[in-house]
C-alpha distance (Angstrom), angle and dihedral (degrees) to the residues before:
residue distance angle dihedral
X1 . . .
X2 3.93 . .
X3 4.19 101.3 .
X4 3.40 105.2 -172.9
X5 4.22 100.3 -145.3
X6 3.53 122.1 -133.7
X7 3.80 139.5 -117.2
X8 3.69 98.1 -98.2
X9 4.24 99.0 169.9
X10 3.89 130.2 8.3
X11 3.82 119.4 -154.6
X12 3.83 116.0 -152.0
X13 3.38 116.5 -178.2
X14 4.22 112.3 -163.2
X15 3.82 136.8 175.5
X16 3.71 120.8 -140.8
X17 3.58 86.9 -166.8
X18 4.15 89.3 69.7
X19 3.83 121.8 100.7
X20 4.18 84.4 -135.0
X21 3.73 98.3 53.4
X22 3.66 102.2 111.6
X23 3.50 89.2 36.4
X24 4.10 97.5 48.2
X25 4.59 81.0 44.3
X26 3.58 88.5 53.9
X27 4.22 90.7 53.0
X28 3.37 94.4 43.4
X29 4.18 98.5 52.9
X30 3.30 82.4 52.3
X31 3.73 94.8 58.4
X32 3.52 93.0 43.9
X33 3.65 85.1 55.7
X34 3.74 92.5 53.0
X35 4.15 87.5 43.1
X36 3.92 94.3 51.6
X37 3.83 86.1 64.2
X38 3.57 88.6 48.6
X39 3.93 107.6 50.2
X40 3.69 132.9 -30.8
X41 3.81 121.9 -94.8
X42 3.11 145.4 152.6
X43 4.15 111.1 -121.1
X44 4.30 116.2 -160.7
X45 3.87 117.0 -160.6
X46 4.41 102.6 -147.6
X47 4.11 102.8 -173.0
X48 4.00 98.0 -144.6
X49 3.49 93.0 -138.0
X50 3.68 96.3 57.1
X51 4.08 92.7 35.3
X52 4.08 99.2 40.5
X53 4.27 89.4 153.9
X54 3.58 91.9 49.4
X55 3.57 85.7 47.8
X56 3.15 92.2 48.0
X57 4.01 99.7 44.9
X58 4.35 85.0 55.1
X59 3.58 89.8 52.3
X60 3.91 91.1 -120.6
X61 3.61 113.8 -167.6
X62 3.69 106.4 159.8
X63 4.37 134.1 27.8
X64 2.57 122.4 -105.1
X65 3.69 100.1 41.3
X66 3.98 125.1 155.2
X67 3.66 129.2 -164.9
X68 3.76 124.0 -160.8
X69 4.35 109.7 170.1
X70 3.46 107.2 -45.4
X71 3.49 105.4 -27.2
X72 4.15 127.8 82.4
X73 3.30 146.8 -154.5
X74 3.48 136.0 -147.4
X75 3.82 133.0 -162.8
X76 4.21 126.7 -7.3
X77 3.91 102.7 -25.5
X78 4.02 113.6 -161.6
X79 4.24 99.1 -104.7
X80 3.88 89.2 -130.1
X81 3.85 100.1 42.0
X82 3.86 89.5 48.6
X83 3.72 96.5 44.9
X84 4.14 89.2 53.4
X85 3.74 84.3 45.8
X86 3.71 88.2 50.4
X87 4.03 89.8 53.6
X88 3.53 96.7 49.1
X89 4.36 84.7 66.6
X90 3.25 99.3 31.1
């Protein structure tokens, strides 16, 4: 049986310190909105600056940066091109 597994955590890793951060926040609620339909998860904003080893540990080389499984994504993703993206691994 193919079983298609589930998003069960998101990682998104921000910087306050960025001239888009409201801006990128705004995006990504409204992926998470667009998720939540999709699949329940759990999603965990990590500020670089206050989490530099976790940073560090997920290899984090650009803000904002958001991890769902194995795959990432870096910078200000449109909400409805991600989220197709997003179904194609799911």
């Amino acid at each position: 049986m193919n079983k298609k597994k589930t998003i069960q955590k998101i990682l998104l890793f921000t910087d306050n310190d960025t001239a888009y951060f409201k801006t990128e926040l705004g995006t990504f609620k409204k992926i998470v909105q667009l998720l939540a339909k999709m699949s329940p998860f759990k999603i965990e904003t990590i500020n670089i600056a206050n989490a530099p080893d976790l940073a560090r540990q997920y290899k984090i080389e650009a803000s904002p940066t958001l991890i769902a499984k194995d795959w990432r994504f870096i910078g200000e993703p449109d909400p409805e091109e991600f989220v197709s993206t997003i179904e194609e691994i799911i």
